[in-house]
C-alpha positions in Angstrom: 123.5 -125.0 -49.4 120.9 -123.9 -47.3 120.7 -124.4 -43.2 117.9 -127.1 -43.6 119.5 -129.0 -46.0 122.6 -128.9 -44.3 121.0 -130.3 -41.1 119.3 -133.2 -43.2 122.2 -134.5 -44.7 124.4 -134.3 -41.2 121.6 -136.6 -39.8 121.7 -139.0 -43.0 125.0 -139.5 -42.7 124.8 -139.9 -38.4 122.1 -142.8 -39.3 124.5 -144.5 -42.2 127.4 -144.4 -39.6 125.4 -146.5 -36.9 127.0 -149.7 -35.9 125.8 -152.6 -38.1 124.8 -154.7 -34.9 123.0 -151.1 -33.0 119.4 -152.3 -32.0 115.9 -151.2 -31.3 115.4 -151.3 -27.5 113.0 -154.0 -26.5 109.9 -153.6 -24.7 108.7 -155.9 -21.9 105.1 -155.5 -20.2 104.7 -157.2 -16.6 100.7 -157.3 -15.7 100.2 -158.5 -12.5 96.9 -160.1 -11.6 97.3 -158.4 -7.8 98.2 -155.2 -6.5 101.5 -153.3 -5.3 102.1 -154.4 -1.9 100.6 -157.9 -1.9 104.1 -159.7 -0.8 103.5 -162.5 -3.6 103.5 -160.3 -6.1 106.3 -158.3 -5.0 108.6 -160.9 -4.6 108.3 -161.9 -8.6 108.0 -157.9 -9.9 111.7 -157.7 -7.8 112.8 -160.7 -9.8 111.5 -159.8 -12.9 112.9 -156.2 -12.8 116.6 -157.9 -11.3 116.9 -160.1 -14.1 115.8 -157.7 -17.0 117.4 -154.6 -16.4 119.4 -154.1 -19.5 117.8 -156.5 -21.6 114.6 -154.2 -22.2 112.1 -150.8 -21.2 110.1 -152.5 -18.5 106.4 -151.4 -18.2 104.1 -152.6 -15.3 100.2 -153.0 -15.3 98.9 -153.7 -11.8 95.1 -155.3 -12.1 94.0 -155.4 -8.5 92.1 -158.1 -8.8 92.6 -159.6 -5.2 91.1 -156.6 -3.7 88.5 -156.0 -6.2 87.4 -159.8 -7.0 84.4 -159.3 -9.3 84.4 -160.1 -12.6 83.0 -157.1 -14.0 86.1 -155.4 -12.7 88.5 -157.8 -13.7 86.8 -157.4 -17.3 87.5 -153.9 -17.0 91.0 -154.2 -16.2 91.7 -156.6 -18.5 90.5 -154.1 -21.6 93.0 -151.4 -20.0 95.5 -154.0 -20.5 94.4 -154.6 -24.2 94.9 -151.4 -24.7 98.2 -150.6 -23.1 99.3 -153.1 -25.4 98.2 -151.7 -28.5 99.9 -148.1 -26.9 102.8 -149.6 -25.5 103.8 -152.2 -28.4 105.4 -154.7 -26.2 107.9 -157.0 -27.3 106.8 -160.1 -24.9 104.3 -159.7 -22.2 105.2 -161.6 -18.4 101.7 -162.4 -16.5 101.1 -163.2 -12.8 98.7 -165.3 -11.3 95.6 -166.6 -12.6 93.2 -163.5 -13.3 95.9 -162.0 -15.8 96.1 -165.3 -17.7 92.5 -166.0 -17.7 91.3 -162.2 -18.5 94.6 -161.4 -20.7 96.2 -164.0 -21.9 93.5 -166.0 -23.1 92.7 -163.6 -25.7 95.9 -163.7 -27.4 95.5 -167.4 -28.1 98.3 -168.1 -31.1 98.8 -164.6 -31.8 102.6 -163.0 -32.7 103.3 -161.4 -29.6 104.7 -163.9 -27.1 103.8 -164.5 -23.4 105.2 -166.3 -20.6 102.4 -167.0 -17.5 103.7 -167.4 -13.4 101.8 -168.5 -10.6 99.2 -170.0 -12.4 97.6 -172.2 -9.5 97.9 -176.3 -9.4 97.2 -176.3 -13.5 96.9 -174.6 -16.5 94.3 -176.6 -18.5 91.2 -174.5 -17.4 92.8 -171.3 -19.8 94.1 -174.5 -22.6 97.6 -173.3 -22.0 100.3 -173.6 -23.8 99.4 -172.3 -27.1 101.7 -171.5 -29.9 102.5 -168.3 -28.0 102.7 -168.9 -24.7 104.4 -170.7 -22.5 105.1 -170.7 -18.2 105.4 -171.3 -14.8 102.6 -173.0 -13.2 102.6 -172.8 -9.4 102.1 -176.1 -7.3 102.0 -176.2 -3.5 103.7 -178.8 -1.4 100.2 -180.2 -0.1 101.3 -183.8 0.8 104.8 -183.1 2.3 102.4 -180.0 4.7 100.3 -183.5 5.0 103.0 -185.6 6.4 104.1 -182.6 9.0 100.3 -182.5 10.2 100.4 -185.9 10.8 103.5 -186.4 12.2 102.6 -183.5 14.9 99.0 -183.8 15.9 98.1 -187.6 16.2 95.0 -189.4 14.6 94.0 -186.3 12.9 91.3 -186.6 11.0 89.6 -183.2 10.2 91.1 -179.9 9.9 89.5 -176.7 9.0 90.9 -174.3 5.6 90.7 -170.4 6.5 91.3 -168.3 3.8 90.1 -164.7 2.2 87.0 -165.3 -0.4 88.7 -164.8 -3.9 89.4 -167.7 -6.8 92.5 -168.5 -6.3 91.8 -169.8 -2.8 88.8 -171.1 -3.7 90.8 -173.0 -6.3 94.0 -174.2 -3.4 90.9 -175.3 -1.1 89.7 -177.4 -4.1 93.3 -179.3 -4.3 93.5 -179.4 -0.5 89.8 -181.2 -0.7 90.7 -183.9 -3.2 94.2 -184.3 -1.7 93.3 -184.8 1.8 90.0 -186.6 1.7 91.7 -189.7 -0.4 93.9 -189.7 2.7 91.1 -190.2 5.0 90.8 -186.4 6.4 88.4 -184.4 6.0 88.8 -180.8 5.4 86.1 -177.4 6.1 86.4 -173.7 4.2 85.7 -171.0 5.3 86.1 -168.4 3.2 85.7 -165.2 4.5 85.3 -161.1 3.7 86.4 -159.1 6.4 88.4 -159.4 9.9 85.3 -159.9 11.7 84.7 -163.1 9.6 88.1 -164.0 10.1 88.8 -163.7 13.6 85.3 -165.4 14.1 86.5 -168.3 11.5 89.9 -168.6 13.3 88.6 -169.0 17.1 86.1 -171.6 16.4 88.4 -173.4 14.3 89.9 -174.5 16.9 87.8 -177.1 17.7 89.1 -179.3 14.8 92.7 -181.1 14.8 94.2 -178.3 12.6 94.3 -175.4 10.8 95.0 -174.4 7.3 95.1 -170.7 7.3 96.0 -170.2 3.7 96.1 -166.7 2.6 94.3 -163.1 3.7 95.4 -161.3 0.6 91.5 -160.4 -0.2 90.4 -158.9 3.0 90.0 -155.5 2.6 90.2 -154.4 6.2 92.9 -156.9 7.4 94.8 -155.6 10.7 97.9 -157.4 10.9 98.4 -156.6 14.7 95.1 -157.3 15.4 95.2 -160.8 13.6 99.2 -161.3 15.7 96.8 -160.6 18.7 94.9 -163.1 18.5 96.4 -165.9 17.2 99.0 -165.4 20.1 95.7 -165.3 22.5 93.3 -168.0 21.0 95.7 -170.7 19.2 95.6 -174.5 20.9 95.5 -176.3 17.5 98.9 -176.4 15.1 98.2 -173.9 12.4 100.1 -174.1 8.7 100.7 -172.6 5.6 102.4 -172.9 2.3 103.2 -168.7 2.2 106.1 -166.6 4.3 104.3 -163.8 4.6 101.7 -166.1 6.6 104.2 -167.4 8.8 103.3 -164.5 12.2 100.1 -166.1 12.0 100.5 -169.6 11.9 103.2 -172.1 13.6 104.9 -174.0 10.6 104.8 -173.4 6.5 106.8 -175.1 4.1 106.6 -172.4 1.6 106.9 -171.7 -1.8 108.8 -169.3 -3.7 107.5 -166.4 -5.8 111.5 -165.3 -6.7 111.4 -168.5 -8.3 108.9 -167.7 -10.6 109.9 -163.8 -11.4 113.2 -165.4 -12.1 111.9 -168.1 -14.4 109.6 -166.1 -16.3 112.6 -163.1 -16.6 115.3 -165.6 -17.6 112.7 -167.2 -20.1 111.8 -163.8 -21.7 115.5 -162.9 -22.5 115.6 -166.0 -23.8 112.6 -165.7 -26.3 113.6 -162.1 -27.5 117.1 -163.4 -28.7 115.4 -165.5 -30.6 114.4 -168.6 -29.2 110.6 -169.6 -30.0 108.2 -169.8 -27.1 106.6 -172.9 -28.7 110.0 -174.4 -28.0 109.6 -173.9 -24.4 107.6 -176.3 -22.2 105.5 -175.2 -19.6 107.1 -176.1 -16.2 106.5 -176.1 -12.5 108.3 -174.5 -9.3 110.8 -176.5 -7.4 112.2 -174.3 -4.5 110.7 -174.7 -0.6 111.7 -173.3 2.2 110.1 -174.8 6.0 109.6 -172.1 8.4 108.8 -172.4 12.2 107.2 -169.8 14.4 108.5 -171.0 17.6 106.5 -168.2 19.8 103.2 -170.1 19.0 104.3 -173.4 18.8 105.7 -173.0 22.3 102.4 -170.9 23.4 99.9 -173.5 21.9 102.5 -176.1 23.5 102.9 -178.1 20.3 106.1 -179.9 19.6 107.8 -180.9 16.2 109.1 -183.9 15.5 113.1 -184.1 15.6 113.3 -184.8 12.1 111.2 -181.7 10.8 113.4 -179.5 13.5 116.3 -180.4 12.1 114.7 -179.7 8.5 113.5 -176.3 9.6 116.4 -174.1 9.1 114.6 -171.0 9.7 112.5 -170.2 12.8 110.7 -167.3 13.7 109.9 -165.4 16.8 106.9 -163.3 16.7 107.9 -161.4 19.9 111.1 -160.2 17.9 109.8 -159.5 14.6 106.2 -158.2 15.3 106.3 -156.8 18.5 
């Protein structure tokens, strides 16, 4: 018996002594509609890698959309996701964030490979999710309960100004803001802006309403976190909120929400679908975790007090002096 021969039938016999339950590794994609670094999208790539180590080979596609908001480049991205697909042969495919789903997802509509959408802002409708394939997490901010603070902090407001970097997802939270405010008799004025100069500009004569959204800069290209610190701590007489953590040095109270809570979802539900279960058999949900934050160095600069009740709700305060100094 010749050496070749003998080699093929030691490697036909190795594959007819495999394990009757041995199985093909799975493959999970995560495409993330932001870039690496952006603190919402971290915190649900940690979750999502957490939850599926072990369960499958984890690929990551980074669009970069927040920095790079046209849609000729989103367009772009979205076809280098196509075809990291067709390359990569994922088993199920996690999206973040609304770009991915409306530049990705949407042209997958009822196809075989499964995909499970997070972050997905206020609703889902606009991409006609779920479809046969797809189901998620869609993200909802605690607008009203952020109402009730305001209100309960700065009396008789009535107008309040929305700050916030010039890309569609903020465009899209100014929207709900809009709607939800002005049927409770406040009005509410964007600015949506480009660069620091913008903001700073935005911020400082924003103070001349009763308060201030400032929602997100994830978008601004030339942000200066220590410059922003500066002058907030320097310029800030009206309470300032937000719905993110990572906006809390900049702004006095947030009530935020949680983007481990959708990298754990969507992980958990992927398992879930490649042991079997059918994505169709999945309803689309939304988040449910908050946490209320206080940044007590410019409350107590700006002289702004919080109600006894929210203090006592606020179980986590932070000093800007100690964390940013």
């Amino acid at each position: 018996m010749n050496r070749v021969l003998r080699l093929f039938l030691f490697l036909l016999a190795g594959f007819f002594l495999l394990p009757a339950n041995a199985e093909i590794a799975k493959k999970c994609l995560l495409v993330m509609s932001y870039h690496n670094g952006y603190a919402w999208n971290d915190g649900i790539e940690r979750e999502v890698e957490r939850v599926l180590t072990g369960h499958c080979e984890l690929k990551k596609f980074f669009m970069d959309t927040k920095r790079n908001s046209s849609t000729a480049y989103a367009k772009v991205k979205a076809q280098q996701v196509k075809q990291l697909i067709s390359q990569f042969k994922p088993d199920i495919v996690i999206t973040t964030d609304d770009n991915a789903a409306k530049y990705v997802v949407t042209q997958y509509k009822n196809a075989v490979l499964p995909f499970i959408f997070s972050g997905i802002n206020w609703t889902a409708e606009a991409y006609g999710f779920p479809y046969k394939n797809v189901t998620g997490m869609v993200e909802v901010g605690p607008i009203i309960p952020l109402l009730k603070i305001i209100k309960k902090t700065v009396k008789h407001a009535k107008s309040g100004v929305y700050i916030s970097a010039d890309v569609i997802t903020e465009r899209k939270d100014y929207a709900r803001y809009y709607k939800v405010y002005q049927a409770r008799g406040i009005s509410l004025t964007p600015k949506f802006v480009k660069n620091m100069r913008a903001w700073e500009a935005a911020y400082i004569d924003a103070q001349k309403a009763d308060f201030i959204i400032v929602n997100n800069y994830a978008g601004i290209n030339d942000w200066d976190s220590e410059r922003a610190i500066k002058i907030v701590k320097e310029k800030s007489r009206k309470f300032t909120v937000s719905y993110y953590k990572f906006m809390m040095p900049y702004v006095m109270f947030s009530i935020t929400k949680s983007a481990e809570e959708q990298g754990r979802w969507a992980a958990e539900v992927a398992i879930e679908v490649l042991s079997g279960t059918p994505v169709s058999d999945i309803p689309v949900t939304v988040n449910k975790e908050w946490d209320m934050f206080a940044n007590t160095t410019l409350l107590q600069k700006a002289r702004i007090n919080l109600d006894t009740n929210t203090k006592r709700r606020t179980s986590i305060k932070w000093d800007s002096n100690s964390e940013y100094q």
